[in-house]
C-alpha positions as CSV (number, residue, x, y, z in Angstrom):
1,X,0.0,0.0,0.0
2,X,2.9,2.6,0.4
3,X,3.1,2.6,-3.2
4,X,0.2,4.7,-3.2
5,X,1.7,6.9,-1.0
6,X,4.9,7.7,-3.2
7,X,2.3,8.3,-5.8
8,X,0.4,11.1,-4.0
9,X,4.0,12.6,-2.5
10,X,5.1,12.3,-6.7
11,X,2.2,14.2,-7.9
12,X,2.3,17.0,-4.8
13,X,5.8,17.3,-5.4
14,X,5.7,18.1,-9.3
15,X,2.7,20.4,-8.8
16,X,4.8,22.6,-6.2
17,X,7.6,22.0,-8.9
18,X,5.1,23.3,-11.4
19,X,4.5,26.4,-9.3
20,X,7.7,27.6,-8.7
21,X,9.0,27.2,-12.4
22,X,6.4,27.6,-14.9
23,X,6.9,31.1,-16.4
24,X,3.5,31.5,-17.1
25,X,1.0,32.3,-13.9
26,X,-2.3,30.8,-15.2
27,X,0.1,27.1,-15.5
28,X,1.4,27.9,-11.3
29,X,-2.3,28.2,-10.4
30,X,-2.8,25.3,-12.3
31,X,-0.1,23.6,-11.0
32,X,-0.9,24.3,-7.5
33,X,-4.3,22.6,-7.2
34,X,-3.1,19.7,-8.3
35,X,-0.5,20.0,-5.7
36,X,-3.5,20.8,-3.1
37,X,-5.3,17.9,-4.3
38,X,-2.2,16.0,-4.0
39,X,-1.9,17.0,0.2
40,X,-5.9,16.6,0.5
41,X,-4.8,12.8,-0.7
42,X,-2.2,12.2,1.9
43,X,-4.6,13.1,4.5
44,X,-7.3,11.0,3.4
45,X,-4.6,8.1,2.8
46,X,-3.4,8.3,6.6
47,X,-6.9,8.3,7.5
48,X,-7.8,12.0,8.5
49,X,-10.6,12.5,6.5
50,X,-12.1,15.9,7.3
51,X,-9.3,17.5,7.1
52,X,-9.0,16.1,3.8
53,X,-12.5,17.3,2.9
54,X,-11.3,20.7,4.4
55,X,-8.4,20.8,1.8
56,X,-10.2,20.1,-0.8
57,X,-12.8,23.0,-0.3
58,X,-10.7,25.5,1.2
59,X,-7.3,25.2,-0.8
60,X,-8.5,23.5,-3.7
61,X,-11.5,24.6,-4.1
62,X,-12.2,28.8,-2.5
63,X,-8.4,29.7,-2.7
64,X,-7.7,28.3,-6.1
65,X,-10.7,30.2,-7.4
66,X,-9.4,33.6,-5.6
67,X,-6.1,32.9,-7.3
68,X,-7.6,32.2,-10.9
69,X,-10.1,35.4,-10.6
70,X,-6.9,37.7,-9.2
71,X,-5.0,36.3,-12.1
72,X,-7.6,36.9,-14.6
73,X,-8.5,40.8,-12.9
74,X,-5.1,41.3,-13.5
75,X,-4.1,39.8,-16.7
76,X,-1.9,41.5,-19.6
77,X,-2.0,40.5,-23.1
78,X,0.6,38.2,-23.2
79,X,0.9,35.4,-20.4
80,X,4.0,33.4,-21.5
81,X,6.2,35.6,-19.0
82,X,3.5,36.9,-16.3
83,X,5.2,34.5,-13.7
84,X,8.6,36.9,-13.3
85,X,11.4,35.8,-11.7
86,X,15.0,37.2,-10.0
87,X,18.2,37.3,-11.5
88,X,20.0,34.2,-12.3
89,X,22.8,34.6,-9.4
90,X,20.0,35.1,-6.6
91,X,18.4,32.4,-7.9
92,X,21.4,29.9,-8.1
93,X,22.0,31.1,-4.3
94,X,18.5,30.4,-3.1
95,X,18.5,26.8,-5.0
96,X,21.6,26.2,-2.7
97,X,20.0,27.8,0.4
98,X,16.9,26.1,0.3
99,X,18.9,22.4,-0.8
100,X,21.0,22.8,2.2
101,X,17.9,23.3,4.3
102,X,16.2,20.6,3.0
103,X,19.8,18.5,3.8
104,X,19.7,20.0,7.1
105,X,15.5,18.7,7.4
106,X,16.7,15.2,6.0
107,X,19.6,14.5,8.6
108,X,17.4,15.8,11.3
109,X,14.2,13.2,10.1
110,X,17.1,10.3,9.9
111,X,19.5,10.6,12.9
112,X,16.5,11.7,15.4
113,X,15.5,9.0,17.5
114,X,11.8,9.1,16.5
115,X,9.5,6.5,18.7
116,X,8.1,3.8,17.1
117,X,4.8,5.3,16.7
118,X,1.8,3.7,14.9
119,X,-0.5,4.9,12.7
120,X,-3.9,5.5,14.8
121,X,-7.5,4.8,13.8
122,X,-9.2,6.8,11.7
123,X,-11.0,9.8,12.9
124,X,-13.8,12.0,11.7
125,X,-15.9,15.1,12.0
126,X,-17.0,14.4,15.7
127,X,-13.8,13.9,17.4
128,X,-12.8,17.4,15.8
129,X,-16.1,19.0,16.7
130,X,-15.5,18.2,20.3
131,X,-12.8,19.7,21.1
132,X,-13.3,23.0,18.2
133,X,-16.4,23.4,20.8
134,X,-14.6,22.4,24.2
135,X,-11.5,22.8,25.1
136,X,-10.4,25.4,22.0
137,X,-13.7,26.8,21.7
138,X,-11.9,30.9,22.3
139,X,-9.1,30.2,19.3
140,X,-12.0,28.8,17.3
141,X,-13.7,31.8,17.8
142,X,-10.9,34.2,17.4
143,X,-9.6,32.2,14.0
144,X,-13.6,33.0,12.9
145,X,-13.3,36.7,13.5
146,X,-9.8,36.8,11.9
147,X,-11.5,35.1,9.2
148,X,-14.2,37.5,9.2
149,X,-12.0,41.1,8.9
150,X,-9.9,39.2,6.4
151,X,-13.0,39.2,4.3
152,X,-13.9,42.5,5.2
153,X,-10.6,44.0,4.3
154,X,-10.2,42.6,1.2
155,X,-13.5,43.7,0.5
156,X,-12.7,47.6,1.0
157,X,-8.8,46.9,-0.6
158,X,-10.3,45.8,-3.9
159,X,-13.3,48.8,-3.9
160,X,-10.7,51.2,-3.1
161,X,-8.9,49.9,-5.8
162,X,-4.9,4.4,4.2
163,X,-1.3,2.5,3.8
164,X,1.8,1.1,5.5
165,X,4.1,4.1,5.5
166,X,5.8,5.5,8.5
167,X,6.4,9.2,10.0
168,X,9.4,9.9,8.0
169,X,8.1,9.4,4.5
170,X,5.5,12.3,5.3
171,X,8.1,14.4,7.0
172,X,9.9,14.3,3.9
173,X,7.4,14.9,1.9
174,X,6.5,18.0,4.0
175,X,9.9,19.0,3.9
176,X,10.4,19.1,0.2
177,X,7.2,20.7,-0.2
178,X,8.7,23.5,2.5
179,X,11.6,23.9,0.3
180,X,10.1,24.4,-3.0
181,X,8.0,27.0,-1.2
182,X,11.1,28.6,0.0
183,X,12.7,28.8,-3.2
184,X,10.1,30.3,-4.9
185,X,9.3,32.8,-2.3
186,X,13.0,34.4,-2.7
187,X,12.9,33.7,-6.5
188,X,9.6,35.2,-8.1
189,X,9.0,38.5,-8.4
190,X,4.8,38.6,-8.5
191,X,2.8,38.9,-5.4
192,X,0.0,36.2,-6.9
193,X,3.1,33.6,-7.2
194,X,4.6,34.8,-3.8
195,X,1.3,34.1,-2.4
196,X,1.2,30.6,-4.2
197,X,4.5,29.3,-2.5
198,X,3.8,31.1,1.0
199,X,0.5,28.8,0.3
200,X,2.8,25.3,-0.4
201,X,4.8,26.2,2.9
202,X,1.7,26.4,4.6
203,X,0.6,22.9,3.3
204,X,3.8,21.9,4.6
205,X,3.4,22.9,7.7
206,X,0.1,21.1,8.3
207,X,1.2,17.7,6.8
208,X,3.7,17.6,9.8
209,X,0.9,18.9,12.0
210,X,-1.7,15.7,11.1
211,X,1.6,13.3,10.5
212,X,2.4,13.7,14.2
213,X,-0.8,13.5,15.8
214,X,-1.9,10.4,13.5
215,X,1.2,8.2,14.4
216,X,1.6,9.6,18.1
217,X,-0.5,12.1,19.9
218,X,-4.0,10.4,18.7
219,X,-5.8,13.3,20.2
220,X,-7.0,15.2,17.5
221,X,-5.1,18.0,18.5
222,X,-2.4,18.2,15.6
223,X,-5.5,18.2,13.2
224,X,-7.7,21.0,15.0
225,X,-4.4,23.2,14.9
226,X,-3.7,22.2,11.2
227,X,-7.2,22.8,10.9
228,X,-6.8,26.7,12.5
229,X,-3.6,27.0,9.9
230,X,-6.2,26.4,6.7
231,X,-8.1,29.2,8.2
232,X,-5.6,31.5,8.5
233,X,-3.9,30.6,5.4
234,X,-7.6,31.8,3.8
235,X,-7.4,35.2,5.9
236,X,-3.8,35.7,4.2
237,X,-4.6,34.8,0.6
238,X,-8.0,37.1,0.7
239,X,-5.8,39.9,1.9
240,X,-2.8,39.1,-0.1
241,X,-4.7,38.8,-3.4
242,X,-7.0,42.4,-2.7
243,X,-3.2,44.0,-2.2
244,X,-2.3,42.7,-5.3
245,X,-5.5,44.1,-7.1
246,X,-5.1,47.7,-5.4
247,X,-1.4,47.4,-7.1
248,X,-2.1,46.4,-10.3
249,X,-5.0,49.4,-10.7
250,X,-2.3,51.9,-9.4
251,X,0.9,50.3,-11.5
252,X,-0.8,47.8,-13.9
253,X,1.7,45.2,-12.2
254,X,1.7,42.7,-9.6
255,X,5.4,42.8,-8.9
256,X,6.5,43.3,-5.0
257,X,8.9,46.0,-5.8
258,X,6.1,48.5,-6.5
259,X,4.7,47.4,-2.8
260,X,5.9,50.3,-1.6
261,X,3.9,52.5,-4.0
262,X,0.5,52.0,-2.4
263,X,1.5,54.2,0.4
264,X,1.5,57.2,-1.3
């Protein structure tokens, strides 16, 4: 059954590859649901369901759409080169940087001395419910109000303008997916792509966050927080993509470097 693992972690892997290295934008988004579909696999394959289902509506589903409509607000007439990126030296040096991190990740995952954990039974909605409406019911509440004036201020921004596999192979997959995020958050120029690998790091982030508590805490606690991450990660991307908007009505570009330009 792990073979159907290093399937999923293949086709994650070359849709974060696709993001960070297509030159066209509309092939990034593109290439970044299918790596969001690719995560929403995993989870269902180690047997965390809902927060599969999550994935799939949230990352997949609302924030692939926000991306596609921000890219299409904000299109030019050619698209072959909308996806931008640094010069070749920074981008030799941040290949390096983010290879030696991932290095550093690797050693880490293999010389630890990481418990023989086992993969726990499969959970659902309730277990999650439970302690969203218990024990973490204020952060639940405060995520929703984040939520909430995320909405709200993109709103006013854009009118103003199941198998045998073990912790490790997850880890690994979570760091890869870190490090393509890394590189392509020093490498591309556009805010839409920035906001694209910040969104792959995330996803990284909350594959270690479900990989630990389904092989050792068996709480649900890893889940609810990765769970609180999705959340946020919408708050950012609503925000992220209205800033882009206001920029590209003020500049007609989505590159950072004119960030500084909206404060005048």
């Amino acid at each position: 059954m792990s073979i159907i693992f290093y399937f999923l972690a293949a086709v994650t892997i070359i849709g974060a590859l696709g993001v960070v290295l297509s030159p066209n934008v509309v092939h990034s988004a593109l290439f970044l649901v299918l790596s969001f579909i690719g995560v929403a696999a995993i989870y269902f394959h180690i047997g965390a369901e809902f927060l599969g289902a999550v994935q799939l509506m949230v990352y997949s589903g609302a924030v692939a759409v926000l991306i596609v409509m921000a890219i299409m607000l904000t299109r030019r007439d050619s698209m072959a080169q909308s996806n931008p990126s640094q010069k070749l030296f920074r981008r030799v040096v941040t290949g390096l940087l983010a290879g030696g991190f991932f290095f550093l990740i690797g050693l880490g995952i293999v010389l630890s001395p990481l418990p023989g954990g086992e993969l726990g039974a499969s959970t659902g909605a309730q277990e999650i419910a439970r302690l969203m409406l218990g024990t973490y019911v204020l952060p639940f509440e405060i995520v929703a109000v984040l939520l909430l004036v995320a909405m709200v201020g993109a709103l006013v921004l854009a009118r103003e303008g199941y198998g045998m596999i073990g912790l490790p192979e997850l880890l690994f997959v979570a760091a890869v997916l870190f490090c393509i995020g890394l590189y392509g958050l020093l490498t591309r120029r556009g805010i839409i792509p920035i906001l694209m690998c910040v969104e792959l790091m995330l996803n990284a982030v909350n594959i270690n966050l479900i990989a630990f508590d389904r092989f050792y805490a068996h709480n649900m606690e890893g889940q609810l927080m990765a769970l609180f991450s999705i959340a946020v990660a919408a708050s950012e991307i609503a925000v992220g993509l209205a800033l882009a908007f206001r920029l590209y009505q003020i500049r007609f570009t989505t590159n950072v470097d004119e960030l500084d330009t909206l404060r005048d």
